[in-house]
C-alpha positions in Angstrom: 82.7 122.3 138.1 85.1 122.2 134.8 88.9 122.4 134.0 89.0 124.4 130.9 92.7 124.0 128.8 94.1 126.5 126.6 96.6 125.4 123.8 97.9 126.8 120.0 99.4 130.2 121.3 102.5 131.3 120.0 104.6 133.4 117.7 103.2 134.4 114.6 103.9 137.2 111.9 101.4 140.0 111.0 99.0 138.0 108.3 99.1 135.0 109.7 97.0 132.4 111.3 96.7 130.5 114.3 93.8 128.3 115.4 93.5 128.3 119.6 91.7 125.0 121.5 90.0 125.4 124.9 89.5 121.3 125.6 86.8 121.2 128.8 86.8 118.5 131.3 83.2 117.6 131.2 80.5 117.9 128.4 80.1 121.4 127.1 76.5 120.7 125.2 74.4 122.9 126.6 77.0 125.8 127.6 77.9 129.2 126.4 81.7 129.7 125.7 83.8 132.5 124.9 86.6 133.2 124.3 88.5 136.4 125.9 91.8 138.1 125.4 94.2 140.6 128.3 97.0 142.8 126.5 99.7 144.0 128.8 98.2 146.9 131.3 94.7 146.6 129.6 91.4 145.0 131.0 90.2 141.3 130.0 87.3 141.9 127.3 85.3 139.4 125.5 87.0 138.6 122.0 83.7 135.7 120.7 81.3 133.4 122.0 79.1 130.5 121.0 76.0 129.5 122.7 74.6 125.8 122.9 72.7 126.7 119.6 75.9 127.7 118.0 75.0 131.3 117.7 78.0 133.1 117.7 79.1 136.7 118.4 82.1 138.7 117.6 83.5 142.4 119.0 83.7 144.4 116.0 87.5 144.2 116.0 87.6 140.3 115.2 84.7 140.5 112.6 85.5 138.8 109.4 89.1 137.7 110.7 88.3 135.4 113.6 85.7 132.3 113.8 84.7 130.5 117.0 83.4 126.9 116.4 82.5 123.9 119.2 82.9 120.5 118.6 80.6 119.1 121.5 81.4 115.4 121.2 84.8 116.6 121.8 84.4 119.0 124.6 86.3 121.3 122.6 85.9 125.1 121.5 88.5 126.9 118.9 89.0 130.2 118.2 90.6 130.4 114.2 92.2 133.4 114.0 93.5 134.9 110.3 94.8 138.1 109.1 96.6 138.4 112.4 97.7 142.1 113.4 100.0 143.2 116.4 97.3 144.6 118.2 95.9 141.1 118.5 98.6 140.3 120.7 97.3 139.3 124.1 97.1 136.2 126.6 93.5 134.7 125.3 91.2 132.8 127.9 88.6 130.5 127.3 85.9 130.6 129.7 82.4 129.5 130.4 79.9 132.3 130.2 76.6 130.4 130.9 75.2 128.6 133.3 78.4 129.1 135.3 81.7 130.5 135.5 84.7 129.2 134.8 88.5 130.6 133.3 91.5 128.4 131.7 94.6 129.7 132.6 95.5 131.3 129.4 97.5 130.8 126.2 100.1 133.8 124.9 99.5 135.4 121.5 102.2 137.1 120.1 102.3 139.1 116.4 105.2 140.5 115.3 107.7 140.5 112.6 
């Protein structure tokens, strides 16, 4: 129902920033999307998500350090990530949560020095 396309992964040093786009291949107006993140021999768990009213939720790890935003005439969702630490390192997914379901195929975070 929808191709969803990770991008802005990377390399970054503890402190630093990167800002993550999941670009959808249809309109994302009245969907809820998250964002979700896998660390090496751990489970996938929900990292943010914004609902077609732009409500937005966090896991308390992420709070005041990460912002989810849409940009619905672009088809786009970001995931601005600051004050990264190494436990942040993961492959992060965008997916649709609501009406449907749908994963991207991932982006790699890495944060080391």
């Amino acid at each position: 129902q929808v191709q969803l396309v990770e991008s802005g992964g990377g390399l970054v040093q503890p402190g630093g920033s990167l800002r993550l786009s999941c670009e959808a291949s249809r309109s994302i107006f009245s969907i809820t999307m998250g964002w979700y993140r896998q660390a090496p021999g751990k489970q996938r768990d929900l990292v943010a998500s914004t609902s077609s009213s732009g409500s937005t939720n966090y896991v308390d790890s992420v709070k005041g350090r990460f912002t989810i935003s849409r940009d619905n005439a672009k088809n786009t969702v970001y995931l601005q990530m600051n004050s990264l630490k190494p436990e942040d390192t993961a492959v992060y997914y965008c997916k649709v949560i609501w009406p449907f379901t749908a994963w991207g195929q991932g982006t790699q975070v890495t944060v080391s020095s």
